[in-house]
N, C-alpha and C positions, 0 to 999 in steps of 0.2 A: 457712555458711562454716566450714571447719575452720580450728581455729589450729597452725601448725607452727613445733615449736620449734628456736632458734636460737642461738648461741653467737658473742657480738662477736668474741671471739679467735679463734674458728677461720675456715677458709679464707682464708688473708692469703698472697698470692705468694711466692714466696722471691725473684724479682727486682721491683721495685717502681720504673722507672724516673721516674716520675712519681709525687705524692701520692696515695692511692688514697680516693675520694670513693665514697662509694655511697649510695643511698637505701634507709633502712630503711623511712619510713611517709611519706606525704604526703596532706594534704588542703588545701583549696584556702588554709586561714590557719596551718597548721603545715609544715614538715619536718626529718625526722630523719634524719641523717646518722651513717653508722662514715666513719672520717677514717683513714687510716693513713699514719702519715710515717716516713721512715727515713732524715734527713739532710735532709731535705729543708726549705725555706725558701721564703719569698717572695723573687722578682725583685726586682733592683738596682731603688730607688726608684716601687717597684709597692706603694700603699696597698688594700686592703678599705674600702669606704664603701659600704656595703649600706644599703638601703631601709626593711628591718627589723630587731629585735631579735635576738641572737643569744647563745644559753646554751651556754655549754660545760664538757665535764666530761674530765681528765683520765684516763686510766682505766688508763695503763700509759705506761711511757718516761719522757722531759723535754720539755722546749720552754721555747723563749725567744719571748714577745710586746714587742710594741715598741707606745706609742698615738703620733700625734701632738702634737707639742708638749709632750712628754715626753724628761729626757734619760734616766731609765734604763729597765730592760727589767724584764717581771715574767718570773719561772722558773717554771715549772708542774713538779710532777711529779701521782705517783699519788694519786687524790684530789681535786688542787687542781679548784674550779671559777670561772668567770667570767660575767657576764652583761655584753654587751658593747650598747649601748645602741645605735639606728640610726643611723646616720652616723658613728658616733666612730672614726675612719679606726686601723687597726690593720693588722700583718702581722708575718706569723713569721719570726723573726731569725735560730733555727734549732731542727731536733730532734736527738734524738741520734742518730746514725750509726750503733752499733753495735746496737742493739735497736729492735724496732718502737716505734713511740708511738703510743698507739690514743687517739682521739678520739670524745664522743659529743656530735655538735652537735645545737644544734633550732633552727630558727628558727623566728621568729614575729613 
């Protein structure tokens, strides 16, 4: 098996009408995810309550995360990371509109 190298930032649409989800690696108890948002948010009173564990790392942009039963938001930028524990019901409040916000999720 050769390894082909790859660059998070590149190939990213210039129209993005929807969040852009891709799989980078999967095996049957990990995967990794590039996330690209550009404005983009979770639906009106639409929570994430996933099954597993979920790490994420900021890598470029903003964003606003919301958890349940929480009244303020955490801000992400570049850098920031979180590890969001399984079921702890979250969703994106919003990213920034003007620049991409690149995401690198893993679950597990």
């Amino acid at each position: 098996m050769k390894a082909s190298l790859k660059n998070i930032f590149e190939n990213i649409p210039v129209d993005i009408p929807e969040e852009l989800v891709e799989i980078i690696s999967e095996t049957d108890k990990i995967r990794i995810e590039r996330i690209v948002s550009r404005g983009h948010s979770s639906p009106p009173d639409f929570w994430y309550d996933q099954a597993g564990n979920e790490y994420i790392i900021l890598l470029k942009g903003k964003a606003g995360l919301a958890f349940e039963n929480r009244a303020d938001f955490v801000v992400m930028g570049p850098g920031d990371y979180l590890n969001i524990p399984a079921h702890l019901r979250h969703r994106v409040e919003w990213t920034d509109p003007e620049e991409d916000t690149v995401w690198l999720a893993i679950h597990y």
